[in-house]
VOBALO-742567 format. One record per residue: residue number from 1; residue in one letter; x, y, z of N, C-alpha, C, O in turn. Coordinates in steps of 0.02 Angstrom, whole numbers, plus 50000, padded with zeros to 5 digits. Each point is the difference from the previous one (the first is absolute). Last residue first. Layout:
<rs>
+-----+------+-------+-------+-------+-------+-------+-------+-------+-------+-------+-------+-------+-------+
:  nr : rest :   nc1 :   nc2 :   nc3 :  cac1 :  cac2 :  cac3 :   cc1 :   cc2 :   cc3 :   oc1 :   oc2 :   oc3 :
+-----+------+-------+-------+-------+-------+-------+-------+-------+-------+-------+-------+-------+-------+
: NUM :    A :     X :     Y :     Z :     X :     Y :     Z :     X :     Y :     Z :     X :     Y :     Z :
...
+-----+------+-------+-------+-------+-------+-------+-------+-------+-------+-------+-------+-------+-------+
</rs>
This chain:
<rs>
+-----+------+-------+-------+-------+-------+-------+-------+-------+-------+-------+-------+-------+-------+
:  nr : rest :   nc1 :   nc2 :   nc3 :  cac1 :  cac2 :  cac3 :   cc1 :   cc2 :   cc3 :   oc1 :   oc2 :   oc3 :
+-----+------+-------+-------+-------+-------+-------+-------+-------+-------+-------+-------+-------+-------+
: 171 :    X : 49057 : 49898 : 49799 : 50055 : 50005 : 49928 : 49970 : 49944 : 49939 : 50029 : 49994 : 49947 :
: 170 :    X : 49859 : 50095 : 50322 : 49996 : 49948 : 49969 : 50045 : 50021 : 49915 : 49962 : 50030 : 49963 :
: 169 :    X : 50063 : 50060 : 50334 : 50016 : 50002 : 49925 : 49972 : 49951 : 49958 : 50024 : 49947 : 50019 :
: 168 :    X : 49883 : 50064 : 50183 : 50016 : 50064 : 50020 : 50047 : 50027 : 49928 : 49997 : 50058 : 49979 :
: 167 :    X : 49786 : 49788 : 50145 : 50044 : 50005 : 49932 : 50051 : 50056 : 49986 : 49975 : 50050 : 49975 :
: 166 :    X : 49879 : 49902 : 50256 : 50012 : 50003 : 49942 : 50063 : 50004 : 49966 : 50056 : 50018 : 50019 :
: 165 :    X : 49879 : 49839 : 50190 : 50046 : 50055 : 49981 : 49972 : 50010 : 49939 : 49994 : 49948 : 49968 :
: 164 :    X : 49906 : 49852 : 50150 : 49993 : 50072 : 50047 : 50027 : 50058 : 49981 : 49981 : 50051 : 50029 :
: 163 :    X : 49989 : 49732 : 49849 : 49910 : 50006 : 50024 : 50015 : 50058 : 50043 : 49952 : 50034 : 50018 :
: 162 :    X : 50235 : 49897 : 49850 : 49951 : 50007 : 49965 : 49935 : 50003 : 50034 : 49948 : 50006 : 49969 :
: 161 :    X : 50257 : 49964 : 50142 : 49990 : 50061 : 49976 : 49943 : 49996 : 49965 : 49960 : 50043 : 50020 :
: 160 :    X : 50047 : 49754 : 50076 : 50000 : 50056 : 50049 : 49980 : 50094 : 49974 : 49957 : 50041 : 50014 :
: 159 :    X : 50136 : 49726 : 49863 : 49924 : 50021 : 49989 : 49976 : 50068 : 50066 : 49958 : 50044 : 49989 :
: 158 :    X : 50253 : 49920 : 49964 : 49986 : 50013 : 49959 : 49911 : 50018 : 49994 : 49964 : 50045 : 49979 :
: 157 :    X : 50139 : 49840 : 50181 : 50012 : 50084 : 50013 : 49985 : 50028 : 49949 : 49978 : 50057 : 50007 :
: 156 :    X : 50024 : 49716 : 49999 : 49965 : 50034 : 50041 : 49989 : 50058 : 50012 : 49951 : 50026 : 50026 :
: 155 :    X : 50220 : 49858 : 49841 : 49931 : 50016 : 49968 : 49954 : 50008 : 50043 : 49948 : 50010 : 49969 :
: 154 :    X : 50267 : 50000 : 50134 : 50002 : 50038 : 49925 : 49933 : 50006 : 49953 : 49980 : 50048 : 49967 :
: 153 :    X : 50037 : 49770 : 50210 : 50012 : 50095 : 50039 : 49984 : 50025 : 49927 : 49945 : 50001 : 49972 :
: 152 :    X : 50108 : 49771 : 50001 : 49925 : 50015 : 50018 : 50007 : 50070 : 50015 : 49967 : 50032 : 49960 :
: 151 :    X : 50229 : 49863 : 50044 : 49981 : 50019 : 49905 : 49929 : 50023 : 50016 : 49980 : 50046 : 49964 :
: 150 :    X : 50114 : 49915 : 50248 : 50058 : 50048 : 49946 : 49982 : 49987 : 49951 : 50032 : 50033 : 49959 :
: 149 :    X : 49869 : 49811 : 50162 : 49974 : 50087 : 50025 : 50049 : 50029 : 49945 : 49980 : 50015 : 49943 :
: 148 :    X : 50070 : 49777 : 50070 : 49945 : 50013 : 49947 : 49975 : 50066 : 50032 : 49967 : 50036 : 49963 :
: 147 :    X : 50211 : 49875 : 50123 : 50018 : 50017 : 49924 : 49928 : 50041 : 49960 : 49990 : 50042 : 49956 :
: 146 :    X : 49996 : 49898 : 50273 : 50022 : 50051 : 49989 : 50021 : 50025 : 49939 : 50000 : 50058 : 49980 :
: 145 :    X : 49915 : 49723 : 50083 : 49954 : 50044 : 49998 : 50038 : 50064 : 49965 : 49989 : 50018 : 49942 :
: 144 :    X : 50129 : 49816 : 50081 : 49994 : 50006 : 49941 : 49915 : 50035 : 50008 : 49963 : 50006 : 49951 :
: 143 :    X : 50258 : 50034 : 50186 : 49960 : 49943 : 49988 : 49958 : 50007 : 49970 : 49987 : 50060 : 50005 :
: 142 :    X : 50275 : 50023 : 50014 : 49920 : 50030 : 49993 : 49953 : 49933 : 50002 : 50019 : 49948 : 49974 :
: 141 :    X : 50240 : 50059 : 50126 : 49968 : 49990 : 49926 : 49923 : 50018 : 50019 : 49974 : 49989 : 50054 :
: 140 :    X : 50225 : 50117 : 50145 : 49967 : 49947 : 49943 : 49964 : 49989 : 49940 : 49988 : 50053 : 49971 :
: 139 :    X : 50119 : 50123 : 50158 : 49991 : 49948 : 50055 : 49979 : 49946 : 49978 : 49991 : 49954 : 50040 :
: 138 :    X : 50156 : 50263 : 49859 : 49983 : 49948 : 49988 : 49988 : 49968 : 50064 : 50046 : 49991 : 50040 :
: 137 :    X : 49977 : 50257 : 50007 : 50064 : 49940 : 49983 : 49943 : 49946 : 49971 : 49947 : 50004 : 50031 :
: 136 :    X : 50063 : 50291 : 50073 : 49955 : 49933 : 49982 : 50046 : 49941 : 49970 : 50058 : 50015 : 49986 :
: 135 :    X : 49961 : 50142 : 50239 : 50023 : 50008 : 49919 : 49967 : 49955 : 49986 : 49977 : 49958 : 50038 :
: 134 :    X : 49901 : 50050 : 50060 : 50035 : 50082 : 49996 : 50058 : 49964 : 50041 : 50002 : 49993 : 50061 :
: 133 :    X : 49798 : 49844 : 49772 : 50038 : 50051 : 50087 : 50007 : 50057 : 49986 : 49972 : 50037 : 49959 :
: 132 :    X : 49991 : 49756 : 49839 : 49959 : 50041 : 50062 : 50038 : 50011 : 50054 : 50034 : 49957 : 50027 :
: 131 :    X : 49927 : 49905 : 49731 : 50029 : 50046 : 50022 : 49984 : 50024 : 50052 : 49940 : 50010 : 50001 :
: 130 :    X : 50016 : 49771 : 49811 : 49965 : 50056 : 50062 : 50063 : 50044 : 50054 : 50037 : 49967 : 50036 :
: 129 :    X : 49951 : 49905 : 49708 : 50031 : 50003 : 50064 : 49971 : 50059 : 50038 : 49997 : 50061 : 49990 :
: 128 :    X : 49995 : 49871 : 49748 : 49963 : 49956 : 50049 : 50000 : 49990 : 50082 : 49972 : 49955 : 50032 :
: 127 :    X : 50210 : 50104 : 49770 : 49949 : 50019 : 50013 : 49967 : 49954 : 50038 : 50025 : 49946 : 50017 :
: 126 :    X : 50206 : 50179 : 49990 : 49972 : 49911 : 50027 : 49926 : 50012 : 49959 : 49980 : 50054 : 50023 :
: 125 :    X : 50163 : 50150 : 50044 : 49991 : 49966 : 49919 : 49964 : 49961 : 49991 : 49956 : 50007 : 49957 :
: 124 :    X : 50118 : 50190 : 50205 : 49974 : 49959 : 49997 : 49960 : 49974 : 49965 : 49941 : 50017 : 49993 :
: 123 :    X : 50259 : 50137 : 50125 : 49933 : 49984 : 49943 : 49980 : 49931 : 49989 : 50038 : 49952 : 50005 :
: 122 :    X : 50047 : 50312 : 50139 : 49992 : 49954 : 49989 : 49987 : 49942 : 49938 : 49969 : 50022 : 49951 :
: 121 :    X : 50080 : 50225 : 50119 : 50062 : 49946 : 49936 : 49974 : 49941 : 50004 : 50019 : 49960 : 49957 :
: 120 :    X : 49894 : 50167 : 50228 : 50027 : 50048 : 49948 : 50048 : 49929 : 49966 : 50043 : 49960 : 50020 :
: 119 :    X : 49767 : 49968 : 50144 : 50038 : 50054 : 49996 : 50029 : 50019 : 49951 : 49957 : 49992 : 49956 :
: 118 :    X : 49795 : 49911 : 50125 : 50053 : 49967 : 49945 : 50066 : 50065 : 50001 : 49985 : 50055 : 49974 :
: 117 :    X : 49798 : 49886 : 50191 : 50039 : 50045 : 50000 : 50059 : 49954 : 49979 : 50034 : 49960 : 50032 :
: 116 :    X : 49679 : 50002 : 50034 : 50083 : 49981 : 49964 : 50039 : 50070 : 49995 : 49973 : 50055 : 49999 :
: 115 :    X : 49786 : 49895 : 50029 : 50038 : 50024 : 50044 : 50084 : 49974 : 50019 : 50038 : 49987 : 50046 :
: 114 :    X : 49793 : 49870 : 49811 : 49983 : 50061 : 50034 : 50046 : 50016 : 50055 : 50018 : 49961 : 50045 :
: 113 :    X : 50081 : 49869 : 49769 : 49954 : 50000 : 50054 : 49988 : 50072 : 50015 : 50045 : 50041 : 49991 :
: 112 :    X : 50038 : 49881 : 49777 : 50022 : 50038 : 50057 : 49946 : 50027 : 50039 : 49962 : 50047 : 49990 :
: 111 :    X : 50063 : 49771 : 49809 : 49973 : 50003 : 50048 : 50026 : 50070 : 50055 : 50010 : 49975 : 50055 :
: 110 :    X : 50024 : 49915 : 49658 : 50048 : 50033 : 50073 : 49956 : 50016 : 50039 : 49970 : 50044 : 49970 :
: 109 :    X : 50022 : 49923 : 49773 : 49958 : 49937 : 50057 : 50040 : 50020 : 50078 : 50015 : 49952 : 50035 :
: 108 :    X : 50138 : 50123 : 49802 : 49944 : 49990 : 49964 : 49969 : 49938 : 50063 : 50023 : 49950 : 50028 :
: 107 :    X : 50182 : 50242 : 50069 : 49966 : 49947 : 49936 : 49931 : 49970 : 49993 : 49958 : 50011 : 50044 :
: 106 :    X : 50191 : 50229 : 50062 : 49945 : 49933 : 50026 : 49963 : 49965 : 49943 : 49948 : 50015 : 49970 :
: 105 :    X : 50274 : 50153 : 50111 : 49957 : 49990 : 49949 : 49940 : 49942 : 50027 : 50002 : 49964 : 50049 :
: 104 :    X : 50142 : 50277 : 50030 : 49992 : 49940 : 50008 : 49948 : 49947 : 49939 : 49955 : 50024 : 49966 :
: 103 :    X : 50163 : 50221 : 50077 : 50036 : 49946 : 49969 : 49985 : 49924 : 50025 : 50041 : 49954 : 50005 :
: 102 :    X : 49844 : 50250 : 50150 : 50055 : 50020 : 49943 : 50019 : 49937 : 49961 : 49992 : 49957 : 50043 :
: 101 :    X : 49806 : 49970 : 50122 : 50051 : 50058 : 49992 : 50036 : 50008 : 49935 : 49991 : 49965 : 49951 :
: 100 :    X : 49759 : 49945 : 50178 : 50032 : 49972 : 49950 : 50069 : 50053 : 49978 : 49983 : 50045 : 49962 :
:  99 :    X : 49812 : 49893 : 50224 : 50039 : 50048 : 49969 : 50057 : 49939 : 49966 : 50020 : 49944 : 50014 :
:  98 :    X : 49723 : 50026 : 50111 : 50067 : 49995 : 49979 : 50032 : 50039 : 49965 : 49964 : 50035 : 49964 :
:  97 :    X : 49805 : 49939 : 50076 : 50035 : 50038 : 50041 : 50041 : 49989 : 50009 : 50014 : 50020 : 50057 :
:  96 :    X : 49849 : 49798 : 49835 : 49982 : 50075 : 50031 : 50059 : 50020 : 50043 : 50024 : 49964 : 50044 :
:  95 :    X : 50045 : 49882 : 49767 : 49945 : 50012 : 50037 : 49986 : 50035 : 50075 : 50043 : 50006 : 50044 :
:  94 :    X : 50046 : 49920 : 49681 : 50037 : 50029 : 50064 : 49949 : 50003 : 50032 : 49949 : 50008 : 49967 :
:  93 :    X : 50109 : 49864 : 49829 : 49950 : 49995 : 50008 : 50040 : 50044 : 50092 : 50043 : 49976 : 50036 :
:  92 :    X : 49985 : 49937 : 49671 : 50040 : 50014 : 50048 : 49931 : 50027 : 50058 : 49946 : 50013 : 49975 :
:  91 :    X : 50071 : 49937 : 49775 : 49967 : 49954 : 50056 : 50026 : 50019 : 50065 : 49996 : 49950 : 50036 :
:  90 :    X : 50167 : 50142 : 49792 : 49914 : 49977 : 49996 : 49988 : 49950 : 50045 : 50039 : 49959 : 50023 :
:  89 :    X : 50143 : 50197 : 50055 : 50011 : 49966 : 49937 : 49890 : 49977 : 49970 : 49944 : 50019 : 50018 :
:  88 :    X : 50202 : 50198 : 50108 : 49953 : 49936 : 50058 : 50002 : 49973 : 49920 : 50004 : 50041 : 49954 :
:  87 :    X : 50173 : 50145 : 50135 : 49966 : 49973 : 49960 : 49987 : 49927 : 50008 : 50035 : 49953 : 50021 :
:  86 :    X : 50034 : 50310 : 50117 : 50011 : 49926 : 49967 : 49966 : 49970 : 49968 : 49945 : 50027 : 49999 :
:  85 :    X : 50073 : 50208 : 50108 : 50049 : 49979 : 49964 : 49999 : 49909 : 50010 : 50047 : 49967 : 50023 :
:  84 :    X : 49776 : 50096 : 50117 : 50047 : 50061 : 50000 : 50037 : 49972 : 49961 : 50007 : 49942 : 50019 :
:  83 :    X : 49763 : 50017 : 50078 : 50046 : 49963 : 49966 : 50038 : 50051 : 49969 : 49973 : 50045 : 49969 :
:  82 :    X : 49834 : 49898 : 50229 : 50068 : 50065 : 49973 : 50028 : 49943 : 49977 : 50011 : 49945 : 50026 :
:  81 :    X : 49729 : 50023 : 50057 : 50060 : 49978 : 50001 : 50041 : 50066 : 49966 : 49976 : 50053 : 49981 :
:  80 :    X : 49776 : 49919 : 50083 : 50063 : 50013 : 50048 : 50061 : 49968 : 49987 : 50031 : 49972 : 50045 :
:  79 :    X : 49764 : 49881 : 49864 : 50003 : 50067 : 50030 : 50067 : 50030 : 50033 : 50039 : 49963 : 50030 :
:  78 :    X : 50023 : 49852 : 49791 : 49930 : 50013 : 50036 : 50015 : 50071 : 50012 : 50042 : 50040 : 49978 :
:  77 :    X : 50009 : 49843 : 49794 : 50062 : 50039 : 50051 : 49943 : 50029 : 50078 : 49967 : 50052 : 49996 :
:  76 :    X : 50064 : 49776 : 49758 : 49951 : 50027 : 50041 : 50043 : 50037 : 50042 : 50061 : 49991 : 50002 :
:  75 :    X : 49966 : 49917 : 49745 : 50030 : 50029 : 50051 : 49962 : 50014 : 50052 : 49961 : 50044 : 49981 :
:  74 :    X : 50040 : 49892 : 49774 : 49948 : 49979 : 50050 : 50022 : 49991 : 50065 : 49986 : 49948 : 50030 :
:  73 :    X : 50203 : 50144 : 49784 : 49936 : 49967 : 49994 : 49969 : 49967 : 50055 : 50037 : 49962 : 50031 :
:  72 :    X : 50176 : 50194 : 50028 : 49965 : 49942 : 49939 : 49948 : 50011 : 49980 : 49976 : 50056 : 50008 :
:  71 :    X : 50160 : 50140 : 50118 : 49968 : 49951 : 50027 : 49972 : 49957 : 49928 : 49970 : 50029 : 49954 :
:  70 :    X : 50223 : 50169 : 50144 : 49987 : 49959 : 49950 : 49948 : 49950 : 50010 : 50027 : 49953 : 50029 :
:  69 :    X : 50126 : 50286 : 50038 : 49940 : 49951 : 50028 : 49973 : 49967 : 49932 : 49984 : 50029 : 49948 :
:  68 :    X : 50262 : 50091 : 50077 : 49929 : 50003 : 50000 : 49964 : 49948 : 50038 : 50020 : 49959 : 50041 :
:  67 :    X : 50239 : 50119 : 50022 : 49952 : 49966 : 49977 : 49924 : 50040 : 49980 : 49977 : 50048 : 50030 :
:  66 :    X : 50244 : 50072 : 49964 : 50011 : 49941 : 50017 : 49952 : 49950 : 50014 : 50032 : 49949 : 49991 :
:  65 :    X : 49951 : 50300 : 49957 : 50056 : 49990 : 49961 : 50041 : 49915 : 50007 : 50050 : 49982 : 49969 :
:  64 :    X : 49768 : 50122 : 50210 : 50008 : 50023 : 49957 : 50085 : 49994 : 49949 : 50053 : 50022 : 50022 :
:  63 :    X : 49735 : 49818 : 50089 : 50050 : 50029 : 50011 : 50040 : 50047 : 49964 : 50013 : 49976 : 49944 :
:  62 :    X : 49728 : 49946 : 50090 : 50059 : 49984 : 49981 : 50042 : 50036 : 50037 : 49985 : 50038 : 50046 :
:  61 :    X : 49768 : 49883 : 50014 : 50031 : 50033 : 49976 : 50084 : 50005 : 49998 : 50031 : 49984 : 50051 :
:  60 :    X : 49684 : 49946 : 50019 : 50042 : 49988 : 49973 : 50043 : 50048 : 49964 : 49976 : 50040 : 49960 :
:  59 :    X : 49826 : 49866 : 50240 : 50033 : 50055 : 49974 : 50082 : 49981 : 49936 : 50047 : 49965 : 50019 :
:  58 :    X : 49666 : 49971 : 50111 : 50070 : 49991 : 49989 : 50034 : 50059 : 49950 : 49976 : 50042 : 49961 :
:  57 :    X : 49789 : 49950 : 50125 : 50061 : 50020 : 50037 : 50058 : 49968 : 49979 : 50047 : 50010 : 50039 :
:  56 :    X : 49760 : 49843 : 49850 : 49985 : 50063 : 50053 : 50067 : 50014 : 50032 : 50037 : 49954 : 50017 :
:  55 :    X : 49993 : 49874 : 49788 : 49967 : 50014 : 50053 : 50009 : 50057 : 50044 : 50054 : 50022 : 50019 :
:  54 :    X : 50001 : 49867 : 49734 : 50023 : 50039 : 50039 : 49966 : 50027 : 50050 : 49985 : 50059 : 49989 :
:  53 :    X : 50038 : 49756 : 49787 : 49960 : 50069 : 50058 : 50030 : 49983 : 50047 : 50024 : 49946 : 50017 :
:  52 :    X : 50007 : 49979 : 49724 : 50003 : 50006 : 50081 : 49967 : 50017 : 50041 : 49943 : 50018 : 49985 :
:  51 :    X : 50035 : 49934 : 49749 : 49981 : 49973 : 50064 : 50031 : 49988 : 50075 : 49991 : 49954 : 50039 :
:  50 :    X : 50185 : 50125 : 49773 : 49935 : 49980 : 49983 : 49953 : 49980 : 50049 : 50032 : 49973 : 50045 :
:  49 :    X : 50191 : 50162 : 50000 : 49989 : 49978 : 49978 : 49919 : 49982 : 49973 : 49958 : 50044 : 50010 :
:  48 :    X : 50213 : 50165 : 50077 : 49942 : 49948 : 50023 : 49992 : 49945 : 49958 : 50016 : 50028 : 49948 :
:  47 :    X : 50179 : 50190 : 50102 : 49982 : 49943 : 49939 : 49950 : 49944 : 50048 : 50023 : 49964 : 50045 :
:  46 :    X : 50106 : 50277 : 50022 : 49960 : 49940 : 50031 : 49999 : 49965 : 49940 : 50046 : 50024 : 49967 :
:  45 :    X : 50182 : 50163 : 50054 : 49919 : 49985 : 49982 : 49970 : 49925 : 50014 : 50036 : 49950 : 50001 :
:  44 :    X : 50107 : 50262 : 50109 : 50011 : 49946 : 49966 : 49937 : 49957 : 49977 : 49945 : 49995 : 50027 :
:  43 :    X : 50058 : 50208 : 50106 : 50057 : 50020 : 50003 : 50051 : 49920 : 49967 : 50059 : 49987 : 50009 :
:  42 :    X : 49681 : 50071 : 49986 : 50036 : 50069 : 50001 : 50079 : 49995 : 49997 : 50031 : 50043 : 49971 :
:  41 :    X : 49743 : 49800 : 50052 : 50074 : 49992 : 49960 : 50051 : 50063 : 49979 : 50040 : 50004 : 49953 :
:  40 :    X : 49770 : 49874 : 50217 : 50043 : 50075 : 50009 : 50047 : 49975 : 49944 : 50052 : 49969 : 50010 :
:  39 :    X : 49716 : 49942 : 50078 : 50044 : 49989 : 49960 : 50030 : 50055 : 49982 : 49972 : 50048 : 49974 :
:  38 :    X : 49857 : 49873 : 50225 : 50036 : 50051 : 49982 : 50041 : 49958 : 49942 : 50015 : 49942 : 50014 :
:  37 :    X : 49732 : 50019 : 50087 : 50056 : 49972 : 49982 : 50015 : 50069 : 49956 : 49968 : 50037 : 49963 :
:  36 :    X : 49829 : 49946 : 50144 : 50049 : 50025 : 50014 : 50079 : 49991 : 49987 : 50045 : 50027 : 50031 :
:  35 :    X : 49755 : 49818 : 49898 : 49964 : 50047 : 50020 : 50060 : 50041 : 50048 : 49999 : 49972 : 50054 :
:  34 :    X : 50060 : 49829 : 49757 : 49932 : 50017 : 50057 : 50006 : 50068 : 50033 : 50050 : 50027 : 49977 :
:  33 :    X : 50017 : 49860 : 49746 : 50039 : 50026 : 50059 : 49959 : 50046 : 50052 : 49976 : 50055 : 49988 :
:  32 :    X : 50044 : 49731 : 49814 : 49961 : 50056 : 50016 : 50039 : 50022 : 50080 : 50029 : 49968 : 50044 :
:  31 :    X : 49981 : 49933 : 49694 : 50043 : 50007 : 50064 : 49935 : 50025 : 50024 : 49952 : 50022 : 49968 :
:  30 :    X : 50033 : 49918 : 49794 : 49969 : 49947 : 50049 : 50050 : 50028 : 50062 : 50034 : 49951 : 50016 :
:  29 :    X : 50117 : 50119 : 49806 : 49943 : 49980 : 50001 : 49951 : 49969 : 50048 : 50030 : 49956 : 50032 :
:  28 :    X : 50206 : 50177 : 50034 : 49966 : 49961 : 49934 : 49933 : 50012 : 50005 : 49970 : 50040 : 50036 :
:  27 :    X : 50204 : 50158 : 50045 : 49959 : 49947 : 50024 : 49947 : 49939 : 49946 : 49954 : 50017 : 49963 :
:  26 :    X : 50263 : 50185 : 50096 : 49984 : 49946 : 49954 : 49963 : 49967 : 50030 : 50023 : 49965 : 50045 :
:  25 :    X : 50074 : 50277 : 50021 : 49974 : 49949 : 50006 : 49959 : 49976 : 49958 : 49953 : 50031 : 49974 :
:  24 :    X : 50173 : 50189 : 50110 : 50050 : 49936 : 49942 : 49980 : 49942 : 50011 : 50043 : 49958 : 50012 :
:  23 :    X : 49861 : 50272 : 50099 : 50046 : 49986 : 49955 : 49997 : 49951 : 49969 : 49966 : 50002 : 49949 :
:  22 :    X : 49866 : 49983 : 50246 : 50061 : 50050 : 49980 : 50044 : 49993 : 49977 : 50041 : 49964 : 50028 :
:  21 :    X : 49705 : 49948 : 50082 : 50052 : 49974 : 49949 : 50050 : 50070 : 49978 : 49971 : 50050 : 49976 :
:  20 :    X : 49815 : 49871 : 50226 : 50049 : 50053 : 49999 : 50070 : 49965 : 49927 : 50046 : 49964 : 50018 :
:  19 :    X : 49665 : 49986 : 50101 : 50072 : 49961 : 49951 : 50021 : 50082 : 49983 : 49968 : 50049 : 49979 :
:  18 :    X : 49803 : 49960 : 50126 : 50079 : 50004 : 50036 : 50073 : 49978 : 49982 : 50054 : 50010 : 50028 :
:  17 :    X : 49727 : 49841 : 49911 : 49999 : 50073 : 50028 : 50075 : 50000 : 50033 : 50040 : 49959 : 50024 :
:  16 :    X : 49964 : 49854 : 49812 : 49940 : 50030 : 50043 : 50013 : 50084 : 49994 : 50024 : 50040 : 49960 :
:  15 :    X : 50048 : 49807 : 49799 : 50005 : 50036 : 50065 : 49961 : 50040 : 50057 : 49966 : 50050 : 49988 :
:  14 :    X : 50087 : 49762 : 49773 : 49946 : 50034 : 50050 : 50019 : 50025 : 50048 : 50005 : 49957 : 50044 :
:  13 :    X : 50047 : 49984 : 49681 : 50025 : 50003 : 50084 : 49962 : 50016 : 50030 : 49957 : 50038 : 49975 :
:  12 :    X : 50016 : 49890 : 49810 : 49963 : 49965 : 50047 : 50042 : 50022 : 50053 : 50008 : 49960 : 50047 :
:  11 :    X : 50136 : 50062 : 49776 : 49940 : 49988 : 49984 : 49979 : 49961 : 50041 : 50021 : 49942 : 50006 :
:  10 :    X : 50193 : 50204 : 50041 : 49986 : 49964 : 49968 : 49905 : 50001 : 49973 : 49967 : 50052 : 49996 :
:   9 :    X : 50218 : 50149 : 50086 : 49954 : 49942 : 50028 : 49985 : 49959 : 49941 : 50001 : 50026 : 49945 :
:   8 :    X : 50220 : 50172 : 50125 : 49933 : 49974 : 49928 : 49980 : 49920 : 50045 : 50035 : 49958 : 50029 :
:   7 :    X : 50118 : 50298 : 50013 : 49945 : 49936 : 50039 : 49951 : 49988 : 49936 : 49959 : 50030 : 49965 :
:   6 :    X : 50280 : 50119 : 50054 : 49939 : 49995 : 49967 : 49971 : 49934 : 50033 : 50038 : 49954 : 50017 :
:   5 :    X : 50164 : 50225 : 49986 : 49952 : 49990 : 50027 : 49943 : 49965 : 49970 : 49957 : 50036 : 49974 :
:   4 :    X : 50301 : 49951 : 49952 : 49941 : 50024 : 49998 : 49963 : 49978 : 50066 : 50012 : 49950 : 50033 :
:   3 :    X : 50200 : 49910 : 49900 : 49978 : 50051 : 50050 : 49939 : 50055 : 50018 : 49983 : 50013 : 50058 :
:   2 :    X : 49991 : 49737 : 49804 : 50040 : 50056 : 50006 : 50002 : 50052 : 50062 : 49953 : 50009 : 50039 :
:   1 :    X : 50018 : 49722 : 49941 : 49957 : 50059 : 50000 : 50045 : 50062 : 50000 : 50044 : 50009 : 50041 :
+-----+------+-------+-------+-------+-------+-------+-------+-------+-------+-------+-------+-------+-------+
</rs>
């Protein structure tokens, strides 16, 4: 994404009340982003992927001249989380009120338990691995409910936006 200021939404974004977007944000198709969520790409730019969402009060934002924010395809990210300079792969899956820091990465199908705290450079590749603390560390393999929450979320929310957020770009 170039340096310019420019925020371009995809087709079918939906954004609540109170969505705050600045500067240099990429958001796909089918995303939808809940009801006070900060995206500050003022000082590096966000890139959203396809069918995410992005839950109430969270906050996302880069670093300046050393990480963006990068999130996949069908990405969930719960209430109250900070994701600051790192990048969540597809399927990737953070949950409530965890933080996510500077240069960390979190691979495809990745679990990061509520109220986690992933530090700076962390990463974590494994897919299929549940994550969780302060600091957070691999505690084990996902069971195969959880796999299936992590593809189920994405179209839940989907259907979510479509019965509570309007249409906020259709291209």
């Amino acid at each position: 994404m170039e340096k310019e200021k420019k925020i371009k939404l995809g087709r079918e974004v939906r954004l609540g009340q109170n969505v705050v977007i600045t500067e240099r944000v990429m958001i796909g198709d089918y995303t939808s982003v809940w009801h006070n969520v900060v995206l500050r790409g003022d000082v590096s730019p966000i890139i959203i992927g396809e069918n995410c969402n992005i839950q109430d009060n969270t906050v996302l934002h880069g670093q300046l001249d050393q990480w963006d924010v990068i999130l996949g395809d069908r990405v969930s990210v719960g209430h109250s989380c900070i994701l600051h300079g790192c990048e969540l792969s597809d399927e990737s899956f953070i949950g409530m009120g965890s933080i996510i820091m500077n240069g960390c990465y979190i691979g495809t199908r990745v679990m990061v338990a509520a109220g986690s705290l992933v530090p700076q450079g962390s990463r974590f590749t494994e897919p299929n691995k549940l994550v969780m603390g302060r600091p957070a560390k691999v505690v084990r393999d996902l069971k195969q409910n959880e796999i299936d929450m992590i593809t189920d979320t994405p179209k839940r929310y989907l259907k979510y936006a479509n019965q509570w957020l309007p249409v906020t770009h259709d291209s």
